[in-house]
Backbone of each chain as ProteinMPNN parsed JSONL, in Angstrom:
{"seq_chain_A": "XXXXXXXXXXXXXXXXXXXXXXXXXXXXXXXXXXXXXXXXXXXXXXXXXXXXXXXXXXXXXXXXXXXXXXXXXXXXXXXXXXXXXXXXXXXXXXXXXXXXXXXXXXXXXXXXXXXXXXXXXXXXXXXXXXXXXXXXXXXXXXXX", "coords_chain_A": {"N_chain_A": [[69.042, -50.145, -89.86], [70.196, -47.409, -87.851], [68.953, -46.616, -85.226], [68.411, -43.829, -83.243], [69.757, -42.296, -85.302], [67.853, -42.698, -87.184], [65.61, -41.276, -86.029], [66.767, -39.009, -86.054], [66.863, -37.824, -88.235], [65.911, -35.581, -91.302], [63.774, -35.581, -93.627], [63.807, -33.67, -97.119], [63.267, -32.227, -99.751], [65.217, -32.691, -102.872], [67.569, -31.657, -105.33], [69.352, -32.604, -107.589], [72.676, -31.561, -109.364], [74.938, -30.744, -111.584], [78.108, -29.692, -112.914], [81.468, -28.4, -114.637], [82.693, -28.056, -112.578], [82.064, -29.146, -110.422], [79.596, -30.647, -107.98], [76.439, -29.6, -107.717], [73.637, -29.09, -105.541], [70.444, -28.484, -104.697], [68.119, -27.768, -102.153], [65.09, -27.967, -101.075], [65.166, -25.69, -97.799], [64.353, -23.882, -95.138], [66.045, -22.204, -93.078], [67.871, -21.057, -90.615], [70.925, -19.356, -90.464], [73.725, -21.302, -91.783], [76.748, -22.052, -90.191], [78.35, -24.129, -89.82], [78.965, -27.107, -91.692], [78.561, -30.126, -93.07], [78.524, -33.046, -95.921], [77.581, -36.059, -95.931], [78.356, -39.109, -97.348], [77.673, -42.529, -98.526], [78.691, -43.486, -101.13], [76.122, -44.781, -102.32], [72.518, -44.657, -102.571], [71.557, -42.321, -100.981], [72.126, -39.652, -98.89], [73.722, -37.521, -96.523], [72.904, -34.442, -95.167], [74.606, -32.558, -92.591], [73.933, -29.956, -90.616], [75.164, -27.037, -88.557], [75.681, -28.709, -86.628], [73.219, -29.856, -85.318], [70.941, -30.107, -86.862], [70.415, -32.14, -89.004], [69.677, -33.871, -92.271], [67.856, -36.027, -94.849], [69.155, -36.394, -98.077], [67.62, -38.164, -100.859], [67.678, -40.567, -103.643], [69.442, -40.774, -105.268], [71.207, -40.519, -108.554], [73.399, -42.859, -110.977], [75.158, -41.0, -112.46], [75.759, -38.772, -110.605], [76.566, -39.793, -107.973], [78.489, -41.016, -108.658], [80.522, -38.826, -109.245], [79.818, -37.682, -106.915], [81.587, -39.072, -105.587], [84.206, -39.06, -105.973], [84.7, -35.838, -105.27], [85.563, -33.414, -103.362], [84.393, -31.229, -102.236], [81.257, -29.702, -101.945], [78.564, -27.803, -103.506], [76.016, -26.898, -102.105], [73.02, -25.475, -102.349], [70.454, -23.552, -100.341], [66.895, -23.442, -100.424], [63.639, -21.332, -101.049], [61.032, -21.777, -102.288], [61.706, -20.643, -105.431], [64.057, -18.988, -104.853], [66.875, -18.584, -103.811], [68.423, -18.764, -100.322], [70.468, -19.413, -98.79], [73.526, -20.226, -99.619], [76.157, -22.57, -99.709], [79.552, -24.088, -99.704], [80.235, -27.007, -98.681], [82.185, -29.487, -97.434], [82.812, -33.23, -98.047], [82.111, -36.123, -97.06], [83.071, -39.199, -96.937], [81.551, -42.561, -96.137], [81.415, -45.586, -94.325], [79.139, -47.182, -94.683], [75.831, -45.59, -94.671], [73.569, -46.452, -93.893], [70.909, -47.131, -94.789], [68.61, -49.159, -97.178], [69.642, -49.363, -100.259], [67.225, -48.401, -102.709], [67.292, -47.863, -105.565], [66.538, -49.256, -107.732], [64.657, -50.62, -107.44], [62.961, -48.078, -107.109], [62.922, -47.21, -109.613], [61.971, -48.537, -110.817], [59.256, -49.228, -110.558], [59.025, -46.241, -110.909], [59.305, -46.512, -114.528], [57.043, -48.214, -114.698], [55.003, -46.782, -114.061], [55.144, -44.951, -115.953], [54.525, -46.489, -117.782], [51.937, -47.337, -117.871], [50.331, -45.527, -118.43], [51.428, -44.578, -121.06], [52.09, -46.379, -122.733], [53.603, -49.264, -123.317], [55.424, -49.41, -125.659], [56.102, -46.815, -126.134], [56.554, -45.88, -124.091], [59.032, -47.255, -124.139], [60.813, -46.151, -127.046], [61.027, -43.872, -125.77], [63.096, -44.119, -123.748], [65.144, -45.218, -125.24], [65.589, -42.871, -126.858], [66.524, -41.319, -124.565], [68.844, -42.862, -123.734], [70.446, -42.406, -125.748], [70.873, -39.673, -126.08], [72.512, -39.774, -123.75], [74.388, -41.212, -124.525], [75.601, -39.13, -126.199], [75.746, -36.706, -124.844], [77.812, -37.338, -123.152], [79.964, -37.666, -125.173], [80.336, -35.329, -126.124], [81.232, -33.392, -123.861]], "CA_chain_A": [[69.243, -48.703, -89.695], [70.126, -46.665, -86.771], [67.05, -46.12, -84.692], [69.009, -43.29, -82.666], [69.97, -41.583, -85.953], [66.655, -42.395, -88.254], [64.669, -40.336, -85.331], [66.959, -37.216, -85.671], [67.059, -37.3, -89.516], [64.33, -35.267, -91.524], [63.547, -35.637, -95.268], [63.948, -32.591, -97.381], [63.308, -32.089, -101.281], [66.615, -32.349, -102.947], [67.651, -31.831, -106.426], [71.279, -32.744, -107.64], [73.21, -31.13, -110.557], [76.163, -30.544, -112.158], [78.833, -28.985, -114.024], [82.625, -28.682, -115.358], [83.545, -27.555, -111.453], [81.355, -30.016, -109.814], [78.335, -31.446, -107.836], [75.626, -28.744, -106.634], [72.552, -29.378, -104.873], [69.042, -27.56, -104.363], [67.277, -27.949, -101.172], [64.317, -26.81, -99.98], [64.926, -25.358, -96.689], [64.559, -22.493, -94.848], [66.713, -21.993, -91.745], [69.097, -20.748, -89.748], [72.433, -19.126, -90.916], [75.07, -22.233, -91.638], [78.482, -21.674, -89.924], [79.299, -25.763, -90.18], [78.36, -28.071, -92.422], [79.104, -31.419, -93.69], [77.834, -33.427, -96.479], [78.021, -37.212, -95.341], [77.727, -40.16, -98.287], [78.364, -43.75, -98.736], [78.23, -43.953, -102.297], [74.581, -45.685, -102.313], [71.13, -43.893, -103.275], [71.171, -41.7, -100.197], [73.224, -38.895, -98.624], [73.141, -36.832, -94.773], [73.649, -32.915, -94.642], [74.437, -32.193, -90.986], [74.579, -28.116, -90.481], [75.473, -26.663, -87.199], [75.819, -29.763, -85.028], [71.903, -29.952, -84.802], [69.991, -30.635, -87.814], [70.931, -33.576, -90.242], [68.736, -33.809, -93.358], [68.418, -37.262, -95.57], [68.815, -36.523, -99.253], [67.402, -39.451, -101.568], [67.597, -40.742, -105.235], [70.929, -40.13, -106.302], [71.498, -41.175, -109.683], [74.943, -43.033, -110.901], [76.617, -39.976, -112.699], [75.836, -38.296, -109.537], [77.091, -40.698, -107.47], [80.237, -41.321, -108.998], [80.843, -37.632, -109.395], [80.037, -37.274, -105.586], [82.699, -39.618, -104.381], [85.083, -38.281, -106.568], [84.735, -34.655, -104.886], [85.783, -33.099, -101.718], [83.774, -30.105, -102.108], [80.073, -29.955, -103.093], [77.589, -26.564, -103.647], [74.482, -26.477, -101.391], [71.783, -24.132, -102.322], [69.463, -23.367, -99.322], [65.798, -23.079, -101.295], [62.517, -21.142, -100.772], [60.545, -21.862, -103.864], [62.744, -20.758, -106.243], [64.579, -18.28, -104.217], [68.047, -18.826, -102.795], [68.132, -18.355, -99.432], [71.518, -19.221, -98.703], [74.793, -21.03, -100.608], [77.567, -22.693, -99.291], [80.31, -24.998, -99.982], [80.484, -27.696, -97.767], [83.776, -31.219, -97.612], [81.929, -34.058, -98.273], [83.044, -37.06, -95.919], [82.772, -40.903, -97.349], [81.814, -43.31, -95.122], [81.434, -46.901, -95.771], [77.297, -47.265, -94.6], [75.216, -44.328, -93.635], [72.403, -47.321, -93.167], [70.073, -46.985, -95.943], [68.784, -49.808, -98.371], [69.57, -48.87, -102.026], [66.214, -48.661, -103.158], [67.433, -47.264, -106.323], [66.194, -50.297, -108.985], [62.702, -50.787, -106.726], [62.47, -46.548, -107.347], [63.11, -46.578, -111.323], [60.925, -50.397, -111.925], [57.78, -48.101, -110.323], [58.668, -45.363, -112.192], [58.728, -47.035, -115.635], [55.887, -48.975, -114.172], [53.908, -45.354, -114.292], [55.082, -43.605, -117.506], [54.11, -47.915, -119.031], [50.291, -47.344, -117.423], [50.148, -43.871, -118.9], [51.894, -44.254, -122.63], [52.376, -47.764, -122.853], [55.105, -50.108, -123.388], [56.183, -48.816, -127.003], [55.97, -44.965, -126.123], [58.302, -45.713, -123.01], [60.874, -48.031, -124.969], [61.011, -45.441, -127.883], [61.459, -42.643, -124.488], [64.317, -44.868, -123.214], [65.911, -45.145, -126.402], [66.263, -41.396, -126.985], [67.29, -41.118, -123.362], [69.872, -43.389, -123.773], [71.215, -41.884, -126.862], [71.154, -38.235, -125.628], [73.628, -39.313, -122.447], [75.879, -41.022, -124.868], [75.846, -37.978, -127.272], [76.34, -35.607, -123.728], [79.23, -37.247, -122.783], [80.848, -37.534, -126.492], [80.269, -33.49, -126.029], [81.853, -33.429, -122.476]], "C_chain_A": [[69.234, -48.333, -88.226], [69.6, -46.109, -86.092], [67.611, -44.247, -84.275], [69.076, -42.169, -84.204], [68.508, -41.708, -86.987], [65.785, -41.487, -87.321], [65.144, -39.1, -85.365], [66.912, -36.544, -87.248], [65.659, -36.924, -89.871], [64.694, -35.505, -92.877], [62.899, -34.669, -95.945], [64.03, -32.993, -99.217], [64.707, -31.589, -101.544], [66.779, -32.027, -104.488], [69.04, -31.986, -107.001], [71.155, -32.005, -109.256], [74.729, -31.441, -110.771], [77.091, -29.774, -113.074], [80.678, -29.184, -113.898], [83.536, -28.728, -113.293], [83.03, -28.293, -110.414], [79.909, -30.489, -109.12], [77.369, -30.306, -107.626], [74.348, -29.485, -106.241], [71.445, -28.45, -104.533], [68.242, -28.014, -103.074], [66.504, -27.676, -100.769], [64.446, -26.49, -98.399], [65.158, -23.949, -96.033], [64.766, -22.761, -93.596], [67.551, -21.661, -91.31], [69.629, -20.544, -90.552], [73.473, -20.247, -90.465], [76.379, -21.868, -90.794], [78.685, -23.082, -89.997], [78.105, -26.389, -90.522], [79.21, -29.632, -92.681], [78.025, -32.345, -94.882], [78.273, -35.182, -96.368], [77.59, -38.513, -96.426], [78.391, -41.348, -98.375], [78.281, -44.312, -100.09], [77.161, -44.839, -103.034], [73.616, -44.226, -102.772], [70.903, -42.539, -101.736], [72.299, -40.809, -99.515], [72.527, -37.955, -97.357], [73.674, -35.776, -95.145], [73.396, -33.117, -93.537], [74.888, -30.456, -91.058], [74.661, -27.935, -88.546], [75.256, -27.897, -85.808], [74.008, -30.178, -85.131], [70.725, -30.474, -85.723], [70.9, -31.369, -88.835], [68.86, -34.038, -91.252], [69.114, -34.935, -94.294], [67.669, -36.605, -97.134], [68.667, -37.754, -100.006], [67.535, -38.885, -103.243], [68.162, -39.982, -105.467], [71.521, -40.768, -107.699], [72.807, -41.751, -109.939], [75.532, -42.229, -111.117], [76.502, -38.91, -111.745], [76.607, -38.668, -108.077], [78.344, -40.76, -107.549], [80.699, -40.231, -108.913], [81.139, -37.362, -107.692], [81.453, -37.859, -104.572], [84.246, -39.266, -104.968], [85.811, -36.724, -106.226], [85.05, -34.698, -103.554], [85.25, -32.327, -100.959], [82.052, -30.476, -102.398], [79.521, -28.762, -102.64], [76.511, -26.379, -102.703], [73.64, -25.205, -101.789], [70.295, -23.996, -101.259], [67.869, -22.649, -100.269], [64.453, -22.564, -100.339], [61.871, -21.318, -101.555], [61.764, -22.052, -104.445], [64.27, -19.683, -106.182], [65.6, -19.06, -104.138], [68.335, -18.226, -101.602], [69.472, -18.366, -99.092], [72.087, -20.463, -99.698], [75.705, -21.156, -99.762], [78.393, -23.601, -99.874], [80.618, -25.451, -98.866], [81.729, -29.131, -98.041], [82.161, -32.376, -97.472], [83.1, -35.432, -97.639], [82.178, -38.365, -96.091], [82.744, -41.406, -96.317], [81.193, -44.884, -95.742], [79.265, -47.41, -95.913], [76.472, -46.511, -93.881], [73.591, -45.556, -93.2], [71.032, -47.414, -93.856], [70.393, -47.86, -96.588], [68.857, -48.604, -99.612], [68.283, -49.475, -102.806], [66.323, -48.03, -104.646], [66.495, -47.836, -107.792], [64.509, -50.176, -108.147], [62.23, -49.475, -107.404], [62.009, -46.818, -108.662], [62.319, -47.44, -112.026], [59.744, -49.344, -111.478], [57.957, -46.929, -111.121], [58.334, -45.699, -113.881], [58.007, -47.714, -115.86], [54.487, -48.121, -115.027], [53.95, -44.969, -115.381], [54.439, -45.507, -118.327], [52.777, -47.389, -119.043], [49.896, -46.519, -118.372], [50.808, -43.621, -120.36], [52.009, -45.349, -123.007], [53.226, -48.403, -123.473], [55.835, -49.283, -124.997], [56.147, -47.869, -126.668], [57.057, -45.196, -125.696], [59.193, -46.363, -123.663], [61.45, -47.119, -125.868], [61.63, -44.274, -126.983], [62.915, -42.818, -124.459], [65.575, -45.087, -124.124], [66.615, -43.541, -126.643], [67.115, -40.833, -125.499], [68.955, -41.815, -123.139], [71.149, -43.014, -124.681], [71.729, -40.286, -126.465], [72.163, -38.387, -124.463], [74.458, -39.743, -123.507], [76.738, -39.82, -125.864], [76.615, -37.21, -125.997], [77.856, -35.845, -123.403], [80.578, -37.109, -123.722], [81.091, -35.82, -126.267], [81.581, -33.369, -124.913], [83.222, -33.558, -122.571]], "O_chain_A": [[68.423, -48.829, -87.444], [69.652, -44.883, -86.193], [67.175, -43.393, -85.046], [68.353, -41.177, -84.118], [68.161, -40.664, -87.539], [65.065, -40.773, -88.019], [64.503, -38.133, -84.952], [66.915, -35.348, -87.539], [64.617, -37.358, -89.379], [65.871, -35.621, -93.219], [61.697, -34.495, -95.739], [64.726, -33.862, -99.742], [65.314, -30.674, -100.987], [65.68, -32.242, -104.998], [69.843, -31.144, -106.6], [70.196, -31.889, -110.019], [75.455, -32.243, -110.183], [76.582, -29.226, -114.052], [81.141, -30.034, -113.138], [84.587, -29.271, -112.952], [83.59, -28.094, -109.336], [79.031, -30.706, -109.954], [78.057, -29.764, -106.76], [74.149, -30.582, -106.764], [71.847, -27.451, -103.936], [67.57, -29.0, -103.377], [66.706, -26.936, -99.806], [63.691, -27.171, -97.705], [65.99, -23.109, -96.377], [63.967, -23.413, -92.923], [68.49, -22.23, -91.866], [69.369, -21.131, -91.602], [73.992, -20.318, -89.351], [76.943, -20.952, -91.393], [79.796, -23.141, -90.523], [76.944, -26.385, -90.113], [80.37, -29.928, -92.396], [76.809, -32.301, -94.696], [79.393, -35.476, -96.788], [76.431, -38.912, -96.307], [79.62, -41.348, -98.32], [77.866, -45.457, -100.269], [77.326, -45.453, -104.088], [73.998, -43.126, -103.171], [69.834, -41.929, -101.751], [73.441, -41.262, -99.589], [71.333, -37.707, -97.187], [74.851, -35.822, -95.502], [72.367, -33.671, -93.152], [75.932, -29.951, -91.469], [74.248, -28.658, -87.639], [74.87, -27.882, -84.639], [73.918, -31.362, -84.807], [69.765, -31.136, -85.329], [71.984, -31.002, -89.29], [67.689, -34.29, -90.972], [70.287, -35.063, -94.646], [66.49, -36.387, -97.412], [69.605, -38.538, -99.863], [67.526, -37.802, -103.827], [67.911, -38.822, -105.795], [72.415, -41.608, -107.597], [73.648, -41.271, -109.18], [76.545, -42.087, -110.432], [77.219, -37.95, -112.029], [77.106, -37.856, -107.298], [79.176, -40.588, -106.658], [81.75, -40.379, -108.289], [82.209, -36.985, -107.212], [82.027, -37.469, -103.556], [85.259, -39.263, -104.27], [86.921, -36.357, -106.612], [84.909, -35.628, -102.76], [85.272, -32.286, -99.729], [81.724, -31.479, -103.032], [79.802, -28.438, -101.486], [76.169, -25.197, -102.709], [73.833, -24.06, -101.378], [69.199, -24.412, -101.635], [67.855, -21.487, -100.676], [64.162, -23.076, -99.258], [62.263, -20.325, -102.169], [62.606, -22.938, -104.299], [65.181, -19.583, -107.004], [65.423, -20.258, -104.362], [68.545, -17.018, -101.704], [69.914, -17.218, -99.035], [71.448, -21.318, -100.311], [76.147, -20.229, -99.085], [77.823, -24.075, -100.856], [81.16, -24.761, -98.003], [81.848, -29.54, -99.196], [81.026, -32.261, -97.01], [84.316, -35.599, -97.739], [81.06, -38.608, -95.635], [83.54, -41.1, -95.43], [80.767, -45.252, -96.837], [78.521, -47.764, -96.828], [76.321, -46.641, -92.667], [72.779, -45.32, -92.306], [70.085, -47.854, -93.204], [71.562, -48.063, -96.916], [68.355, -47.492, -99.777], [68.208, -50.576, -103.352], [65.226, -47.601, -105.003], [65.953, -47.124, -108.636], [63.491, -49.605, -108.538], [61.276, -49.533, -108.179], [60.812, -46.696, -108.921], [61.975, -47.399, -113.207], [59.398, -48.585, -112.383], [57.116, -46.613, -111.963], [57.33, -45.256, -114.439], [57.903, -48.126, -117.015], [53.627, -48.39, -115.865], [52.925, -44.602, -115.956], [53.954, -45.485, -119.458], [52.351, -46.967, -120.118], [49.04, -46.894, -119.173], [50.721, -42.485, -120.825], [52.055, -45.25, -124.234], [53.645, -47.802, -124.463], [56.867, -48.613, -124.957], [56.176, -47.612, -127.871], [58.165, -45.018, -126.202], [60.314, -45.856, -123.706], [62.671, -47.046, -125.73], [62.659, -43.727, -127.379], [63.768, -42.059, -124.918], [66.748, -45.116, -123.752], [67.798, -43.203, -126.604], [68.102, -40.098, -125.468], [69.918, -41.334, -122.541], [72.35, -43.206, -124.487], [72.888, -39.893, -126.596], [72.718, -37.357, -124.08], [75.375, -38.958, -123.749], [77.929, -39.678, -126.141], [77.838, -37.068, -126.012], [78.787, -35.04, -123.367], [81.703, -36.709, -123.421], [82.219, -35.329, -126.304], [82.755, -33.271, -125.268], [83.91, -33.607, -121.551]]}, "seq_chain_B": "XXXXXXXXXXXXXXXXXXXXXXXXXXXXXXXXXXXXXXXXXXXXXXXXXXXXXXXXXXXXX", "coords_chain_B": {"N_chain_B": [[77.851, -49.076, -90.07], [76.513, -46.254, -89.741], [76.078, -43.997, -87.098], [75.069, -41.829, -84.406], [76.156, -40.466, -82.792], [78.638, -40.241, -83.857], [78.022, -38.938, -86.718], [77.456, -36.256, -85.542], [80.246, -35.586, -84.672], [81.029, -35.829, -86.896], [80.534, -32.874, -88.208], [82.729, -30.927, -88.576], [83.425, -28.727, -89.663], [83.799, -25.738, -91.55], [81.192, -24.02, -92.808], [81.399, -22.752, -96.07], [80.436, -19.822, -97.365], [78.913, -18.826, -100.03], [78.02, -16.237, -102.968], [74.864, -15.469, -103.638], [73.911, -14.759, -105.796], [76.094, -15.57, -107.447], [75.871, -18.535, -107.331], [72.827, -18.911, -107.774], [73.645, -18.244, -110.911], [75.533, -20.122, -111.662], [73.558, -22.58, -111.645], [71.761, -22.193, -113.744], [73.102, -22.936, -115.808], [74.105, -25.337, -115.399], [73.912, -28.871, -115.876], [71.135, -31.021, -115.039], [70.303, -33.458, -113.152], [68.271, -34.534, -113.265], [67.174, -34.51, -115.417], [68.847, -36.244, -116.789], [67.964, -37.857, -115.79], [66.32, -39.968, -117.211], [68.088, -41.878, -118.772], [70.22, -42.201, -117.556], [68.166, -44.4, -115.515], [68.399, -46.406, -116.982], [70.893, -46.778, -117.995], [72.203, -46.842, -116.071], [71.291, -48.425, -113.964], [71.438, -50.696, -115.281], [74.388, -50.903, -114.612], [74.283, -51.092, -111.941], [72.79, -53.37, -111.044], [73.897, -55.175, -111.885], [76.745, -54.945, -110.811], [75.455, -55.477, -108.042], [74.794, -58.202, -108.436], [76.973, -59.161, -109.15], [78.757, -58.869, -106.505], [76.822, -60.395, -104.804], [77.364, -62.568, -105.6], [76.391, -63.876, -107.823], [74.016, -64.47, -107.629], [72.107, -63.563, -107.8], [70.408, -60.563, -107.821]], "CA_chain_B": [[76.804, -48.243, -89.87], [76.783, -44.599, -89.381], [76.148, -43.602, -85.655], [74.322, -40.523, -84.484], [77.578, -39.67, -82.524], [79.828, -39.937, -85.218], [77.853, -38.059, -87.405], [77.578, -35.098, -84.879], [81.786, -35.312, -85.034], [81.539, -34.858, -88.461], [80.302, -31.662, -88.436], [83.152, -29.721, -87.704], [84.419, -28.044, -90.877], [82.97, -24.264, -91.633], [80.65, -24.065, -94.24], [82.487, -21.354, -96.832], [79.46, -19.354, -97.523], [78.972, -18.024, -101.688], [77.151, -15.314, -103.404], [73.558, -16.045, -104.067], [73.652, -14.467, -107.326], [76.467, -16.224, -108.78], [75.368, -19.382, -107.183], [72.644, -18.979, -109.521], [73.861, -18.51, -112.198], [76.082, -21.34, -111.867], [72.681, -23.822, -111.508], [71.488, -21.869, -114.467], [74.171, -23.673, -116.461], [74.696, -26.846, -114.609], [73.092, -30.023, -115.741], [70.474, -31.033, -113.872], [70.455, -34.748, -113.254], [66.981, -35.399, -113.15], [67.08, -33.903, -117.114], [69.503, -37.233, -117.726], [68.041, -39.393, -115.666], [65.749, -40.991, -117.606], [68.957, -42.254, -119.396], [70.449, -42.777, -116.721], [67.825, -44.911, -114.726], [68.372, -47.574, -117.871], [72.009, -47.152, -118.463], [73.051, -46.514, -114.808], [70.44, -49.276, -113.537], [72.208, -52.05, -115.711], [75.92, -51.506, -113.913], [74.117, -51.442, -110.18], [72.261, -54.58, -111.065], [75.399, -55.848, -112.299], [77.359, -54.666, -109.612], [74.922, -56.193, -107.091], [75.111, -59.647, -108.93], [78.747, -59.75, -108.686], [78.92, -58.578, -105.034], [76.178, -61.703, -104.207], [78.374, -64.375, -105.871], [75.444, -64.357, -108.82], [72.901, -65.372, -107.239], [70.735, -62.666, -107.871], [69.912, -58.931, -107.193]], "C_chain_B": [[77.239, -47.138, -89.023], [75.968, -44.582, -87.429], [75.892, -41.789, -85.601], [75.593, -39.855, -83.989], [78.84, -39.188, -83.466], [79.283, -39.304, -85.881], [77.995, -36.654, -86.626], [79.335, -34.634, -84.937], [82.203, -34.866, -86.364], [81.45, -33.229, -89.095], [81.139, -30.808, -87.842], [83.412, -28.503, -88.245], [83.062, -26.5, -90.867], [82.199, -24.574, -93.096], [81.2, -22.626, -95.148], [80.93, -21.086, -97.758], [79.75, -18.636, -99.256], [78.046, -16.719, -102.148], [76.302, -16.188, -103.928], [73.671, -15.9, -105.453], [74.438, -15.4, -108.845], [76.068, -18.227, -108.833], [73.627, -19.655, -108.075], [72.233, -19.073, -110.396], [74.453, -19.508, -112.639], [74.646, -22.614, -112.15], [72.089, -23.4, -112.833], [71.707, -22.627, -115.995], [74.241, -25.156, -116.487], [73.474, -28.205, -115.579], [72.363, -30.427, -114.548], [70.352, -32.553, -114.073], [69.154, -35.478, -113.493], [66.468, -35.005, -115.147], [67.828, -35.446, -118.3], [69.153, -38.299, -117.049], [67.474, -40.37, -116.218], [66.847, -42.438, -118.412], [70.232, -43.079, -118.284], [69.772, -43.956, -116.029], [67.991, -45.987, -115.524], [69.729, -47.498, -118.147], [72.528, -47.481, -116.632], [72.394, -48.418, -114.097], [71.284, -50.601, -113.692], [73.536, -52.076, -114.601], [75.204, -51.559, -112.173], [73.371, -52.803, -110.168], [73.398, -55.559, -111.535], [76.771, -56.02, -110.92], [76.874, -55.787, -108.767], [75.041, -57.915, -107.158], [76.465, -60.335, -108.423], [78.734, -59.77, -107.057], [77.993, -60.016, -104.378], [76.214, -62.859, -104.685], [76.969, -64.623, -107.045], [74.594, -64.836, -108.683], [71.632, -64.521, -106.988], [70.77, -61.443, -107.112], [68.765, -59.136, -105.894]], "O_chain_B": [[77.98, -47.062, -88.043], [75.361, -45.545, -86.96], [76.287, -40.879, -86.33], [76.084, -38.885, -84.565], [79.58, -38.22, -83.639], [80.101, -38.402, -86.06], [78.748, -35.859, -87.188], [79.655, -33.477, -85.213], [83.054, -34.11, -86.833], [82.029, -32.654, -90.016], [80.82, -30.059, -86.919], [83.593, -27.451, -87.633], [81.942, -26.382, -90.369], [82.571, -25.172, -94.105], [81.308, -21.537, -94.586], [80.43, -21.871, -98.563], [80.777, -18.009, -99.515], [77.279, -16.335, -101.265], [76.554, -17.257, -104.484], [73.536, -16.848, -106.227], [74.137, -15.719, -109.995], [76.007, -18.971, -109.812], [73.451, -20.564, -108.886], [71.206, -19.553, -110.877], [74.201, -19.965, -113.754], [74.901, -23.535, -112.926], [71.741, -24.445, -113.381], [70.922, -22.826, -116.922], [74.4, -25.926, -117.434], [72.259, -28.046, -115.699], [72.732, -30.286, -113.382], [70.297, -32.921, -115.247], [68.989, -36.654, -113.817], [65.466, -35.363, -115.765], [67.681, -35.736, -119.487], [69.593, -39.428, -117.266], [67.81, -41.532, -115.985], [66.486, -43.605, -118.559], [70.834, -44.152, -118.339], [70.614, -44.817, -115.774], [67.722, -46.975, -114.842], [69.964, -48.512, -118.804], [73.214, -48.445, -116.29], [73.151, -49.362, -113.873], [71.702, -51.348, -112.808], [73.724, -53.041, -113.859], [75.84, -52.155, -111.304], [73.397, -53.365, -109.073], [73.411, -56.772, -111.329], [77.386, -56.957, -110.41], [77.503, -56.838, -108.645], [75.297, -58.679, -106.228], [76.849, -61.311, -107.779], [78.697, -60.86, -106.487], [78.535, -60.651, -103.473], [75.537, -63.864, -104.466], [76.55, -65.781, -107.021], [74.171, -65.687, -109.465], [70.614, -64.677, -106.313], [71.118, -61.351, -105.935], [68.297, -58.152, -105.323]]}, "name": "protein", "num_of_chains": 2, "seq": "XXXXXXXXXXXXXXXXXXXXXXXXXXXXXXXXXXXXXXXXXXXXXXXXXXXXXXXXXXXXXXXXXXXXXXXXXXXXXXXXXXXXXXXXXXXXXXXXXXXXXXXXXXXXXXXXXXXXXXXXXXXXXXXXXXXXXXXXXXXXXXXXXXXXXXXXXXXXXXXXXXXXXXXXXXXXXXXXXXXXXXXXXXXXXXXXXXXXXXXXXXXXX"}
């Protein structure tokens, strides 16, 4: 990773979504009025907002149908968050590149998470979880 | 690898500013990803471990 660029990036609560018109995003941050943006991704677990030349923000843990959706788009939503406020909204171009420099810690993330819900319900709870989880995306997308 | 300069170039485009309100209502609506990911982190998981396999000639994630 890019010493030069990991010292200017900050790490910001993100939340991804979706719908029929495409990607949005929740952020917590409170600052400044946008006039330029960019949303910068290499189709991996991690993604750069840069706003006004000056601040660049690293969103993490991007899921695949997020993922795929994102590189697919040209556009994507931003929601500028205070709580649960909206502080500001924009639509920002979203600009592929081939390595913003981030491992894909995506499998390490999700083995610790089903690590936690094992500790805490234990192995049959979570498989029975995983099961209905699995069934409810292929139902969503049969919908879709 | 991304470059602090090059990213600063990227930022040139205007951000096209929305209404708060309908912005949202749109999220109101929207799927929220972290609602599918559990489904995701076991369906999605398999093709990036798959992926990764292929990409390192099979020789392991």
């Amino acid at each position: 990773m890019n010493q030069e660029l990991k010292s200017v990036l900050k790490k910001i609560p993100s939340e991804f979504f979706f719908d029929q018109e495409g990607v949005l995003i929740k952020v917590q941050l409170q600052s400044d009025f946008v006039f330029r943006s960019i949303l910068v991704y290499d189709g991996k677990n991690h993604a750069i907002l840069g706003r006004n030349n000056k601040d660049f923000y690293l969103l993490s843990s991007i899921d695949p149908i997020i993922r795929k959706k994102l590189l697919n788009s040209k556009t994507v939503t931003i929601a500028e968050n205070s709580g649960t406020e909206i502080l500001q909204a924009y639509e920002t171009k979203i600009e592929i590149v081939d390595d913003i420099g981030f491992d894909d810690t995506y499998i390490e993330d999700l083995q610790k998470h089903f690590f936690k819900l094992e500790q805490m319900y234990g192995k049959e709870r979570v498989e029975n979880f995983k099961q209905k989880a699995r069934n409810a995306l292929r139902n969503f997308f049969k919908i879709s | 690898m991304l470059f602090l300069s090059k990213l600063m170039g990227l930022v040139q485009s205007g951000a096209k500013h929305l209404s708060k309100a309908a912005t949202a209502a749109r999220f109101d609506k929207a799927i929220s990803a972290a609602v599918l990911a559990p489904a995701n982190l076991v369906e999605g998981a398999t093709n990036i471990i798959e992926s990764q396999v292929a990409q390192k000639g099979g020789r392991g994630a």
